[in-house]
PDB file of N, CA, C and O in Angstrom:
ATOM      1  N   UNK A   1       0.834  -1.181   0.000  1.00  0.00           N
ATOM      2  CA  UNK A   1       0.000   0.000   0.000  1.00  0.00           C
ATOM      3  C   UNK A   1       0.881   1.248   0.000  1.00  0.00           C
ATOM      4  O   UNK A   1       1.859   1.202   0.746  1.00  0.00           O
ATOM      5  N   UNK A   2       0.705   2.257  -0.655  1.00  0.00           N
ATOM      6  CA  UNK A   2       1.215   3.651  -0.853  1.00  0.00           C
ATOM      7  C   UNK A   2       0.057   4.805  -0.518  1.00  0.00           C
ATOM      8  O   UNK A   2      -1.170   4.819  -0.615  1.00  0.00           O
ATOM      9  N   UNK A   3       1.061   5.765  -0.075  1.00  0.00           N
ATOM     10  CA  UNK A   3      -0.101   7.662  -0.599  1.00  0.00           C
ATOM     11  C   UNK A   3       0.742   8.092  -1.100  1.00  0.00           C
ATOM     12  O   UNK A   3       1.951   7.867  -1.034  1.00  0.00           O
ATOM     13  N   UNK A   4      -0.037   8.983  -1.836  1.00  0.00           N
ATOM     14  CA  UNK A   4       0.710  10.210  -2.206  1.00  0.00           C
ATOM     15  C   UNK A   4       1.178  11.242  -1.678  1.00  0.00           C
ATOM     16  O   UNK A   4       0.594  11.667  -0.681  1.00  0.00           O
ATOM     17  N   UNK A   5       2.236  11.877  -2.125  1.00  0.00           N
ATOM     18  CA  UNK A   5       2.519  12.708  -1.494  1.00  0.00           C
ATOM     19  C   UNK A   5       3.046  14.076  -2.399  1.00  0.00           C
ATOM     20  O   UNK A   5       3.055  13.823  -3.604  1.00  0.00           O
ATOM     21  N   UNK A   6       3.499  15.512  -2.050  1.00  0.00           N
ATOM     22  CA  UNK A   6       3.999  16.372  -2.797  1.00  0.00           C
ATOM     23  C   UNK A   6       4.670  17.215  -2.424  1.00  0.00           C
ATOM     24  O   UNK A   6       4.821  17.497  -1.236  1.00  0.00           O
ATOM     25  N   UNK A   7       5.182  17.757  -3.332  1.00  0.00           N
ATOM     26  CA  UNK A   7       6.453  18.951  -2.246  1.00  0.00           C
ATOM     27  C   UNK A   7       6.276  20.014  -3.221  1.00  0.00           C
ATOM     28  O   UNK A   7       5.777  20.072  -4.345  1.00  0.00           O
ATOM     29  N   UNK A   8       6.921  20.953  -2.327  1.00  0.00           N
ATOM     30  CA  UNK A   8       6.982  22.321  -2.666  1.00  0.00           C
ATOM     31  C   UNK A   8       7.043  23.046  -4.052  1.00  0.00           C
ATOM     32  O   UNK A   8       6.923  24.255  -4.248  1.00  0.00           O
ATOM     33  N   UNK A   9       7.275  21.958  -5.061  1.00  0.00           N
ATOM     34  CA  UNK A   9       7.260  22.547  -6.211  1.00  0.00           C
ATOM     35  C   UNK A   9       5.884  21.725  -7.070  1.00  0.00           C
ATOM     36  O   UNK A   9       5.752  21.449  -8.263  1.00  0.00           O
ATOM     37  N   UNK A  10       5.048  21.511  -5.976  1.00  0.00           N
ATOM     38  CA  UNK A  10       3.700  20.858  -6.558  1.00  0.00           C
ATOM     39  C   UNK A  10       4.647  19.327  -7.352  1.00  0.00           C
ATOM     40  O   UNK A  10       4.405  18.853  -8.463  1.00  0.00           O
ATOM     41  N   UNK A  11       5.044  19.146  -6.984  1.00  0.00           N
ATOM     42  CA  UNK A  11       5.607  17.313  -8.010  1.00  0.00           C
ATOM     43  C   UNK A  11       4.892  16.279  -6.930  1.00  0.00           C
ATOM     44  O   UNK A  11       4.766  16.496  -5.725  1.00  0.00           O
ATOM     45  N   UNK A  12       4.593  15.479  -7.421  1.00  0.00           N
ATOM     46  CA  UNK A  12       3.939  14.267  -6.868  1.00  0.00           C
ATOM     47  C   UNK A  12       4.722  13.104  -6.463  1.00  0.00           C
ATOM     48  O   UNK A  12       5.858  13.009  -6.929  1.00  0.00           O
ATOM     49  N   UNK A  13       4.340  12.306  -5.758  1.00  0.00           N
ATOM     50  CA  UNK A  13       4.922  11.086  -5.890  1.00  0.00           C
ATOM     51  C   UNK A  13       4.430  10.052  -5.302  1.00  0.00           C
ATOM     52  O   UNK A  13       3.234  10.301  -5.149  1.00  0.00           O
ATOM     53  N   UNK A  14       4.790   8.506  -4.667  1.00  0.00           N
ATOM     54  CA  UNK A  14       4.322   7.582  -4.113  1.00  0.00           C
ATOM     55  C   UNK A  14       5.301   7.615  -3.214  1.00  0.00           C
ATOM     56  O   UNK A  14       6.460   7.850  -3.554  1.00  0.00           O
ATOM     57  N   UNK A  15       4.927   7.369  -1.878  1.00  0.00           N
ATOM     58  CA  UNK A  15       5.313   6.506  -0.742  1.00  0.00           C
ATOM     59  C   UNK A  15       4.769   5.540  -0.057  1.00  0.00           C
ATOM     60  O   UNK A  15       3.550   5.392   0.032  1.00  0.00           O
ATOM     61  N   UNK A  16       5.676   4.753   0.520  1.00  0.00           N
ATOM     62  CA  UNK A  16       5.282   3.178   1.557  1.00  0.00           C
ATOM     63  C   UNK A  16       4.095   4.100   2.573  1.00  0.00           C
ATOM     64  O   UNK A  16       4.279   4.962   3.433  1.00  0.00           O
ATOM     65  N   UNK A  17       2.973   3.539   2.084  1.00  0.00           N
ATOM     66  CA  UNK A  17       2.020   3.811   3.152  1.00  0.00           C
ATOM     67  C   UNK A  17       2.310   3.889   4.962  1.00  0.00           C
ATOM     68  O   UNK A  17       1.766   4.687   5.726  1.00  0.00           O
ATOM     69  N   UNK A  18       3.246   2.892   5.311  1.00  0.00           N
ATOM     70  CA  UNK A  18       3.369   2.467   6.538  1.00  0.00           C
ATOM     71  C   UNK A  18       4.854   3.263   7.028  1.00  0.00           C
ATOM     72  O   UNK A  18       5.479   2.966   8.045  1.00  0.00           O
ATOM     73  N   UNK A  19       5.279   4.443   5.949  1.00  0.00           N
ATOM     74  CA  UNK A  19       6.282   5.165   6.261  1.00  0.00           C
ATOM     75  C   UNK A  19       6.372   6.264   6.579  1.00  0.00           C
ATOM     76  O   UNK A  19       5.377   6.763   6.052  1.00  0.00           O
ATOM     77  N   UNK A  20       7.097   7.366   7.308  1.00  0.00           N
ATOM     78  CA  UNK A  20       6.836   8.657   7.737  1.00  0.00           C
ATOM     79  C   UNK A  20       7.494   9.337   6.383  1.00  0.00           C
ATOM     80  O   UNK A  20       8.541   9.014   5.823  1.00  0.00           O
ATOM     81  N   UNK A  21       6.616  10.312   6.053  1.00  0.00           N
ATOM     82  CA  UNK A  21       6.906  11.272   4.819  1.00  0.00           C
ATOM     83  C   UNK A  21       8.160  11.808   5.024  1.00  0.00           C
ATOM     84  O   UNK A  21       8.527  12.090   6.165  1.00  0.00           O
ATOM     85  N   UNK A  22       9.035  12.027   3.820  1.00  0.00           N
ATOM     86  CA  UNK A  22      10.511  12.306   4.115  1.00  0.00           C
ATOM     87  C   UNK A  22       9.920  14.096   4.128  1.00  0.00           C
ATOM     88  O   UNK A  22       8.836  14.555   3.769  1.00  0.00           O
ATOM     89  N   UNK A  23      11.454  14.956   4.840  1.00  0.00           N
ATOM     90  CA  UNK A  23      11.279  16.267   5.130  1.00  0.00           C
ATOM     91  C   UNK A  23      10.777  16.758   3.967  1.00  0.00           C
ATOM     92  O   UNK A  23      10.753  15.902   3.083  1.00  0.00           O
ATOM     93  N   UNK A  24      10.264  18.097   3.566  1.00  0.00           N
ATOM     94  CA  UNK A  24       9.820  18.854   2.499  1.00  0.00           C
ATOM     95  C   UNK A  24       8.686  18.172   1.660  1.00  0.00           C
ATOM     96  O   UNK A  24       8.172  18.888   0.801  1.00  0.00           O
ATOM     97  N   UNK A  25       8.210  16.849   1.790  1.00  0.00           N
ATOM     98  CA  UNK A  25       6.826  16.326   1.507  1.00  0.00           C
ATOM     99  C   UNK A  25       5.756  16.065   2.734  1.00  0.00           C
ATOM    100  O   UNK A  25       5.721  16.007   3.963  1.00  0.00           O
ATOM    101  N   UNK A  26       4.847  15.938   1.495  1.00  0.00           N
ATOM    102  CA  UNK A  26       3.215  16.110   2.594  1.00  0.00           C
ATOM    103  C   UNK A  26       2.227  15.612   1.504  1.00  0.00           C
ATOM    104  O   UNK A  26       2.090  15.903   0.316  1.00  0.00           O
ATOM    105  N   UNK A  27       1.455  14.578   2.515  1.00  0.00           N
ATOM    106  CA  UNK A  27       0.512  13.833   2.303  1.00  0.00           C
ATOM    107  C   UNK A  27      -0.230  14.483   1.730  1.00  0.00           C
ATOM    108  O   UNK A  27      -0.235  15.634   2.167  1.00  0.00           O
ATOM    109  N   UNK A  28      -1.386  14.197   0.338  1.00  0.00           N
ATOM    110  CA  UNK A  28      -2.165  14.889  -0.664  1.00  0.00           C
ATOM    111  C   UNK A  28      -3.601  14.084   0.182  1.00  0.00           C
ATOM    112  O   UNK A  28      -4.590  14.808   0.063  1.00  0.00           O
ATOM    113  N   UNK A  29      -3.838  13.053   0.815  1.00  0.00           N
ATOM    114  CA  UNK A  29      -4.639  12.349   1.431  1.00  0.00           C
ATOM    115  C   UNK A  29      -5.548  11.231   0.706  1.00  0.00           C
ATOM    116  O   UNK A  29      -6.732  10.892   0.722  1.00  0.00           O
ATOM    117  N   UNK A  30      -4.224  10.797  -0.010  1.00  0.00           N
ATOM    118  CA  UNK A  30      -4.689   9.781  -0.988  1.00  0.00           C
ATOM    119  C   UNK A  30      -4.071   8.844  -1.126  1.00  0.00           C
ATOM    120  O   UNK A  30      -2.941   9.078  -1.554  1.00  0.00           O
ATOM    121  N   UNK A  31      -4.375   7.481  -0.895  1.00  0.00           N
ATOM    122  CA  UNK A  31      -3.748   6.259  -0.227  1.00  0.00           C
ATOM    123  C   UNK A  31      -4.388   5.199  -1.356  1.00  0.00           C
ATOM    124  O   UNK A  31      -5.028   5.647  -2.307  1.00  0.00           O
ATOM    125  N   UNK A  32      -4.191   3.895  -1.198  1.00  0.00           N
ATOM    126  CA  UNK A  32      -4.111   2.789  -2.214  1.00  0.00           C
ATOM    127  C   UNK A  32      -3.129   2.077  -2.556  1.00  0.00           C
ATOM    128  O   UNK A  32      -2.092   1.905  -1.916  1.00  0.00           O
ATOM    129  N   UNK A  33      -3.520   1.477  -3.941  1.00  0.00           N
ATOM    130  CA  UNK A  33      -2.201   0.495  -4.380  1.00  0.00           C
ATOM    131  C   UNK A  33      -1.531   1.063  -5.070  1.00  0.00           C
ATOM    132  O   UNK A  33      -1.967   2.142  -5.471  1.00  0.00           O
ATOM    133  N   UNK A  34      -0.195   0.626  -5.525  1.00  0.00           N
ATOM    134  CA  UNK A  34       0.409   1.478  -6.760  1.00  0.00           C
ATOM    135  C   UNK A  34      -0.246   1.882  -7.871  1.00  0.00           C
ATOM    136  O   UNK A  34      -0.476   3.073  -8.082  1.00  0.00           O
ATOM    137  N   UNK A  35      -0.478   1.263  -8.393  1.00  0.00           N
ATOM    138  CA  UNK A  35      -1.426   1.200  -9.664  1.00  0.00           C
ATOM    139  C   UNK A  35      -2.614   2.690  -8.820  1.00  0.00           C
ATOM    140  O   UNK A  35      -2.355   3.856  -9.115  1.00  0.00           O
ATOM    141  N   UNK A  36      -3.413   2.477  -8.161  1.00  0.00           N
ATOM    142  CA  UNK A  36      -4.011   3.257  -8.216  1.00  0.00           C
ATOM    143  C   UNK A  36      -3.467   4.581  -7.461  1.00  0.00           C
ATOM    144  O   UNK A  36      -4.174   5.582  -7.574  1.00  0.00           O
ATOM    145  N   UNK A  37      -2.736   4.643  -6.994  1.00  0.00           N
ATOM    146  CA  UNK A  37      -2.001   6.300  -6.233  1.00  0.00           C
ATOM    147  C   UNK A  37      -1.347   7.172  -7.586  1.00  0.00           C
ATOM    148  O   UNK A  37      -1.399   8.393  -7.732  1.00  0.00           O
ATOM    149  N   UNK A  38      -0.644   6.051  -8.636  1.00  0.00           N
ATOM    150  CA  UNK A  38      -0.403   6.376  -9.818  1.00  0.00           C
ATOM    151  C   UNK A  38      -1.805   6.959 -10.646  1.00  0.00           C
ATOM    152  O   UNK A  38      -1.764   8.118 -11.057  1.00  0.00           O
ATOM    153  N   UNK A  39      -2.569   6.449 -10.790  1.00  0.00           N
ATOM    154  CA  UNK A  39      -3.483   7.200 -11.418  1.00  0.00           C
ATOM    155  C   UNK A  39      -4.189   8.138 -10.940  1.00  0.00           C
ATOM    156  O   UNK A  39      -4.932   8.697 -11.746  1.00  0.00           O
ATOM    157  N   UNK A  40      -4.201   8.564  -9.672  1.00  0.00           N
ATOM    158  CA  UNK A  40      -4.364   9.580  -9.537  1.00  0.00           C
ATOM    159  C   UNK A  40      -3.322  10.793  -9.575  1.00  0.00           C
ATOM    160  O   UNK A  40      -3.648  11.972  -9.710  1.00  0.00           O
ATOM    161  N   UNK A  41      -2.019  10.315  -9.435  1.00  0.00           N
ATOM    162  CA  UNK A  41      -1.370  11.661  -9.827  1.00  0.00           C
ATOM    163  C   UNK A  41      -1.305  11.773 -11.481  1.00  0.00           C
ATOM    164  O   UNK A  41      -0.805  12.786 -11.969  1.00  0.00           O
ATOM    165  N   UNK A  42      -1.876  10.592 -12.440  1.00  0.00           N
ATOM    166  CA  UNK A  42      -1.938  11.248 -13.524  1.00  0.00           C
ATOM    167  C   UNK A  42      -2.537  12.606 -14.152  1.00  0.00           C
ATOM    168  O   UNK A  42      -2.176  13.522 -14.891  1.00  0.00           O
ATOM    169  N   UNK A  43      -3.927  12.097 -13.249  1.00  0.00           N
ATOM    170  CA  UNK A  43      -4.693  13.245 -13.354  1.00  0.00           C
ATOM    171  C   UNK A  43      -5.009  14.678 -12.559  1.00  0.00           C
ATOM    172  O   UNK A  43      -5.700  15.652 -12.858  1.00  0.00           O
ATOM    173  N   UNK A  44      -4.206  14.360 -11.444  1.00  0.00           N
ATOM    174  CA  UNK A  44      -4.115  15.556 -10.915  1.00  0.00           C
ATOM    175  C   UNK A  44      -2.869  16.763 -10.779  1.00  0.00           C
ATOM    176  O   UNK A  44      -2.881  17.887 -10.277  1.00  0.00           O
ATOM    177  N   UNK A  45      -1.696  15.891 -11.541  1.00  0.00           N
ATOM    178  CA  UNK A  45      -0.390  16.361 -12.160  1.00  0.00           C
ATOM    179  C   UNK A  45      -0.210  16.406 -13.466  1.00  0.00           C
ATOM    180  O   UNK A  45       0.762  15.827 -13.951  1.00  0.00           O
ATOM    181  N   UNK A  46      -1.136  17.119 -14.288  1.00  0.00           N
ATOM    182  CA  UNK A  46      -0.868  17.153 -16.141  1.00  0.00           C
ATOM    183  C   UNK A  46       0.126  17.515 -16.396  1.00  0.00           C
ATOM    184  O   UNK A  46       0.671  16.923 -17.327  1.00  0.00           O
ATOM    185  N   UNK A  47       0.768  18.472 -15.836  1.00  0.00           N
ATOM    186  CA  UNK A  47       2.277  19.246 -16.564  1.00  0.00           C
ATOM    187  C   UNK A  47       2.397  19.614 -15.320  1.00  0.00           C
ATOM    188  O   UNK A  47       1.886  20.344 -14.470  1.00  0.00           O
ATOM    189  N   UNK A  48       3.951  18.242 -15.637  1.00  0.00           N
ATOM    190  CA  UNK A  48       5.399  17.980 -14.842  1.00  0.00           C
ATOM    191  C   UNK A  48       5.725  19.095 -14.026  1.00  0.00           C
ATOM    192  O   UNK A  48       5.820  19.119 -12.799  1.00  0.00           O
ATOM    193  N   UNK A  49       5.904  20.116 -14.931  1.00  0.00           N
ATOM    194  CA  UNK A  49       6.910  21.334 -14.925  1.00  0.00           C
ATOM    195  C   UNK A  49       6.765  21.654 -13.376  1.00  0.00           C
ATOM    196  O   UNK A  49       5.746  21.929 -12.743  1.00  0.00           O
ATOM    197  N   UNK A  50       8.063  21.540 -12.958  1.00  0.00           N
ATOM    198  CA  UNK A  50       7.823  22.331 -11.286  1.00  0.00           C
ATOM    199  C   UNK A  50       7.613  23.824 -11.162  1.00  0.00           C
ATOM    200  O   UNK A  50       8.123  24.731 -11.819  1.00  0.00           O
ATOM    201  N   UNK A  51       6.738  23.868 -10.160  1.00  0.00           N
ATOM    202  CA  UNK A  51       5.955  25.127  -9.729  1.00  0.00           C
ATOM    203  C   UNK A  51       7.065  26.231 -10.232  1.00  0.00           C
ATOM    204  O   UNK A  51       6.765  26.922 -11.205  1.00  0.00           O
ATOM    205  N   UNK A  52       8.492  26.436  -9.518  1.00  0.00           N
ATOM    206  CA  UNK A  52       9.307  27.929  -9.856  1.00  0.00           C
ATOM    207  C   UNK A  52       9.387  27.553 -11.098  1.00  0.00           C
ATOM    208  O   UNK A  52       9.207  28.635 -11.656  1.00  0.00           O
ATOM    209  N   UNK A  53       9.535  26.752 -11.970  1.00  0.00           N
ATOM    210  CA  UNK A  53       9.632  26.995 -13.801  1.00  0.00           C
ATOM    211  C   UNK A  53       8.500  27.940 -14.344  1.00  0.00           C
ATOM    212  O   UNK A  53       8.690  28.921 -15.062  1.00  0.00           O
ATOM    213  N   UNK A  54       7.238  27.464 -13.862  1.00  0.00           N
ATOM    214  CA  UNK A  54       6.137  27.407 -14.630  1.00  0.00           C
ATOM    215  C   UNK A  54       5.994  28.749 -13.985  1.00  0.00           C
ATOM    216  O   UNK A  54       5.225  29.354 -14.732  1.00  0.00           O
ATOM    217  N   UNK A  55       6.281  29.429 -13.128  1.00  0.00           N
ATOM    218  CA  UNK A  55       6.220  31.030 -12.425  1.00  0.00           C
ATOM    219  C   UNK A  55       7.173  31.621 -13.226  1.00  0.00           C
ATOM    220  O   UNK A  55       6.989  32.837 -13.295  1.00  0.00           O
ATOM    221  N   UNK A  56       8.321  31.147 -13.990  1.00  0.00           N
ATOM    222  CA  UNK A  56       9.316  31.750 -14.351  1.00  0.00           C
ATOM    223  C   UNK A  56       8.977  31.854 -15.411  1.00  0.00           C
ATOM    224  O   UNK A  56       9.110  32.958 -15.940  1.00  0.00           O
ATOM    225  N   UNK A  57       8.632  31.196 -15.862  1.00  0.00           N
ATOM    226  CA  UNK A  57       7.878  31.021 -17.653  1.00  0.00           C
ATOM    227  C   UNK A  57       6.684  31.737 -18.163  1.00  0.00           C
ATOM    228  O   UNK A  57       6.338  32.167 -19.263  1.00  0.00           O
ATOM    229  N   UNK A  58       5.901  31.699 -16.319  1.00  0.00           N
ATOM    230  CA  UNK A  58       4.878  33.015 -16.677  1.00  0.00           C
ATOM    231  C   UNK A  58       4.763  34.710 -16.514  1.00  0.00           C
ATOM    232  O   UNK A  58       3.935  35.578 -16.791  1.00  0.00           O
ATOM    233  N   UNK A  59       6.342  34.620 -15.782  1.00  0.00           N
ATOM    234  CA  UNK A  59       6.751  36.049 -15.116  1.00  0.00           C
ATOM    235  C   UNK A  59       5.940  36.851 -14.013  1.00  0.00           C
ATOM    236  O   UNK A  59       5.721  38.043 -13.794  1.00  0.00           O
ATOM    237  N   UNK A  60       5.555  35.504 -13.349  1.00  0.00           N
ATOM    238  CA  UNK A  60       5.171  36.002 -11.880  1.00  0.00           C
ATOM    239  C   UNK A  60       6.142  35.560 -11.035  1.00  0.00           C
ATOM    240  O   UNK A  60       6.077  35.815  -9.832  1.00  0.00           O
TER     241      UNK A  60
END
């Protein structure tokens, strides 16, 4: 079992459910199997691009 989790530049990822989130990530509150923790960050992560790019790219 995994959740998800994300950090500061909005990027996603999977962790061991039964593990403490490493520093600078935090639980999105969405738990399951691989397969499914993965599909949800498909759809809730469309474009990769980390947060300071996509600020830099928009000139905010």
């Amino acid at each position: 079992m995994f959740k998800v989790v994300v950090n500061h530049e909005e990027q996603h990822s999977i962790w061991p459910r039964d593990r403490e989130v490493p520093p600078g990530w935090s639980e999105v509150g969405v738990a399951g199997s691989k397969d499914e923790c993965l599909a949800y960050i498909r759809t809730a992560w469309p474009d990769i691009t980390p947060l300071s790019v996509r600020r830099a790219l928009s000139g905010s």
